[in-house]
C-alpha positions as CSV (number, residue, x, y, z in Angstrom):
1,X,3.7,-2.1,-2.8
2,X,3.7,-5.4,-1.1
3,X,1.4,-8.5,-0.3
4,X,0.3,-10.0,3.4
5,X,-1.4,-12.8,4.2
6,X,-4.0,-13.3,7.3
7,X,-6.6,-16.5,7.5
8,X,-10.3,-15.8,8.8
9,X,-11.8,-18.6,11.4
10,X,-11.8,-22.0,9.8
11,X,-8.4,-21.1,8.4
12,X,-9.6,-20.1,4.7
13,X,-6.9,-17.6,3.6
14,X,-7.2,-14.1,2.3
15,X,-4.3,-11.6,0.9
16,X,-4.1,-7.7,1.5
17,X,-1.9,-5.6,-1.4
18,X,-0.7,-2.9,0.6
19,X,0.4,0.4,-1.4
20,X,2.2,3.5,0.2
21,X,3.6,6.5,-0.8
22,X,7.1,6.5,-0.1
23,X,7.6,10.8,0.3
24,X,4.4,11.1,2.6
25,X,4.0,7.7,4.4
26,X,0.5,8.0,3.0
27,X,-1.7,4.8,2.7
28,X,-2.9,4.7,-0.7
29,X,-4.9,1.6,-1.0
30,X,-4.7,-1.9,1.3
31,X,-7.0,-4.6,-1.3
32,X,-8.1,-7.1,0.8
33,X,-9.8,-10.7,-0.6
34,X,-8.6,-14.1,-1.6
35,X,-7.2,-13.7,-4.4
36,X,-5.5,-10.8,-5.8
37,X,-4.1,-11.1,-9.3
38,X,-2.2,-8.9,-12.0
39,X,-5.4,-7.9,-13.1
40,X,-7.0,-7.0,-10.0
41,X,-3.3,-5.2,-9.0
42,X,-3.4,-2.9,-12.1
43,X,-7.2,-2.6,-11.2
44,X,-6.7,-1.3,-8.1
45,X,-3.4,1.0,-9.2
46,X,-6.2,2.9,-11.9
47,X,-8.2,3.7,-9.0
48,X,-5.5,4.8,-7.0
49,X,-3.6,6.9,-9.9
50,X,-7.4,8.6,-10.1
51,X,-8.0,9.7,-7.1
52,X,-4.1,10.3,-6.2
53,X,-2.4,10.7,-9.3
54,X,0.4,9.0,-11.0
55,X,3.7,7.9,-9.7
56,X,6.8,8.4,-11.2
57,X,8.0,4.6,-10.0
58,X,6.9,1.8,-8.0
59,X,9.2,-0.2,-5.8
60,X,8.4,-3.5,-5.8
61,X,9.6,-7.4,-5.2
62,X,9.9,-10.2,-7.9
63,X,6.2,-11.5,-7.4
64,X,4.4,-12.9,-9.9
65,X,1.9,-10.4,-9.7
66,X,4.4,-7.9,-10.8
67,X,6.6,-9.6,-12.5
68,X,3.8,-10.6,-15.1
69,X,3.5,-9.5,-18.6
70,X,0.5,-7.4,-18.2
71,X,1.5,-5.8,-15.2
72,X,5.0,-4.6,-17.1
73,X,3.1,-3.8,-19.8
74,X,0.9,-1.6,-18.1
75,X,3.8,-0.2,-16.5
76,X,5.5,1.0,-19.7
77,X,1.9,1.9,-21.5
78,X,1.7,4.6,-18.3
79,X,5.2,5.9,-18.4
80,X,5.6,4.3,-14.8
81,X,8.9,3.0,-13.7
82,X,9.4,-0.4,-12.0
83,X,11.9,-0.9,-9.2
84,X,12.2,-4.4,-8.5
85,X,14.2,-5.4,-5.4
86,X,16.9,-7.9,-5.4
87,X,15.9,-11.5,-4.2
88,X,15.8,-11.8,-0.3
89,X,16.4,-8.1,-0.2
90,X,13.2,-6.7,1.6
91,X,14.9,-4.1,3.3
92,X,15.5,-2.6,-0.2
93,X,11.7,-1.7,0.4
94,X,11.9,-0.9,3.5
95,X,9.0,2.1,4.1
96,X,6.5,-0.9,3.1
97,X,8.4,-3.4,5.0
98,X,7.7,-1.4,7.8
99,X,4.3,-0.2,7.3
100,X,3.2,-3.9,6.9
101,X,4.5,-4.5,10.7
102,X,2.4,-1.5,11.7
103,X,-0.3,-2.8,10.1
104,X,0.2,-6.3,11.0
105,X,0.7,-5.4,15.0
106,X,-3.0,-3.0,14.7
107,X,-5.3,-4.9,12.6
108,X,-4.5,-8.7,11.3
109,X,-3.1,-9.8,14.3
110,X,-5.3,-8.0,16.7
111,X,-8.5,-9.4,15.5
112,X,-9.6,-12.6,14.7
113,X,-11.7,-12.3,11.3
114,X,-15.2,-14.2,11.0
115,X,-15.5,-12.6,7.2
116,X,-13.8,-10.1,4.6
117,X,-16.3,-7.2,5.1
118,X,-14.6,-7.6,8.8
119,X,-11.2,-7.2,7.4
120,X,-12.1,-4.7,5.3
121,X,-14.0,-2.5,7.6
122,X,-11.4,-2.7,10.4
123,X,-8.6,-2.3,7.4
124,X,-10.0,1.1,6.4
125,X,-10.5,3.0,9.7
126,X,-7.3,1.9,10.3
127,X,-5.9,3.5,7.0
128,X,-8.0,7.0,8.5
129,X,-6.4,6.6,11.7
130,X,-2.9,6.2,10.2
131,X,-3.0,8.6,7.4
132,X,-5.1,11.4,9.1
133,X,-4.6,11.4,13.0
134,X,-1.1,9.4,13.5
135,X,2.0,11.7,13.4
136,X,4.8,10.2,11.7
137,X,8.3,11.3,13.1
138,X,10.2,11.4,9.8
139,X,7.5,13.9,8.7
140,X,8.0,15.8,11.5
141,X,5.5,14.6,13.7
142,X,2.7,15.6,11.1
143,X,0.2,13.2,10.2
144,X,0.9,12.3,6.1
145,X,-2.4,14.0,5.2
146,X,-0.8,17.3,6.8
147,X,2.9,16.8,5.2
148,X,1.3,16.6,2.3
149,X,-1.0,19.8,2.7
150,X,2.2,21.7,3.6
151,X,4.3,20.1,0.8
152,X,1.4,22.0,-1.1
153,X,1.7,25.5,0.3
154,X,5.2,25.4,0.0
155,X,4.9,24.3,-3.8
156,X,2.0,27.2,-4.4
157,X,4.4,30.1,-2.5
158,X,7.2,29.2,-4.8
């Protein structure tokens, strides 16, 4: 999980909390608004764990947003490890690290934003395109939705 930062025209600011799986490269949620809190985080981890299921961990930097009481709190109440990274370590996070320069290159800085629902729209066929019709090379060359199916057969064979 990680944070990015973009402006809209007339420079008011908005933040996207990007989440990825780090086994399948899969997008699991990008947030996008202004202001993106502990609160909102865990919010938008419940819908995630729903529809996804739970992880075992999440790898994360020293934020404030997840370095806050409720977020550890809701870490430990759902048997979810943290992994924070050391200080000026990105690279110790390096799927999102990368994913966020993919995502950087295709959407925030190829559009200039008049509004959120732009961001958002543009944000989300973008997560279809990446998760569904982009092959990743260290999956070999399957799209994450597809590594994923097959990670299931071979599960159900064995």
């Amino acid at each position: 999980m990680d944070f990015m930062s973009d402006s809209l025209i007339g420079n008011k600011r908005f933040r996207t909390f990007n989440v990825i799986d780090d086994g399948s490269r899969e997008v699991l949620g990008i947030e996008v608004d202004t202001s993106l809190s502990s609160y909102r985080i865990v919010r938008v981890l419940e819908r995630i764990i729903g529809s996804k299921g739970k992880p075992v961990a999440i790898r994360t930097d020293n934020g404030p947003e997840f370095t806050s009481g409720y977020f550890e709190q809701w870490c430990i109440q759902h048997d979810i490890r943290l992994q924070y990274i050391q200080p000026g370590r990105p690279m110790q996070n390096g799927y999102i690290e990368r994913f966020n320069r993919l995502y950087r290159e295709a959407v925030l800085d190829a559009y200039i934003f008049e509004d959120l629902h732009q961001v958002r729209e543009l944000t989300y066929a973008w997560m279809e395109e990446y998760n569904q019709r982009r092959p990743h090379e260290s999956l070999m060359n399957m799209t994450p939705c597809e590594w994923k199916t097959e990670l299931q057969k071979s599960r159900n064979s064995n």
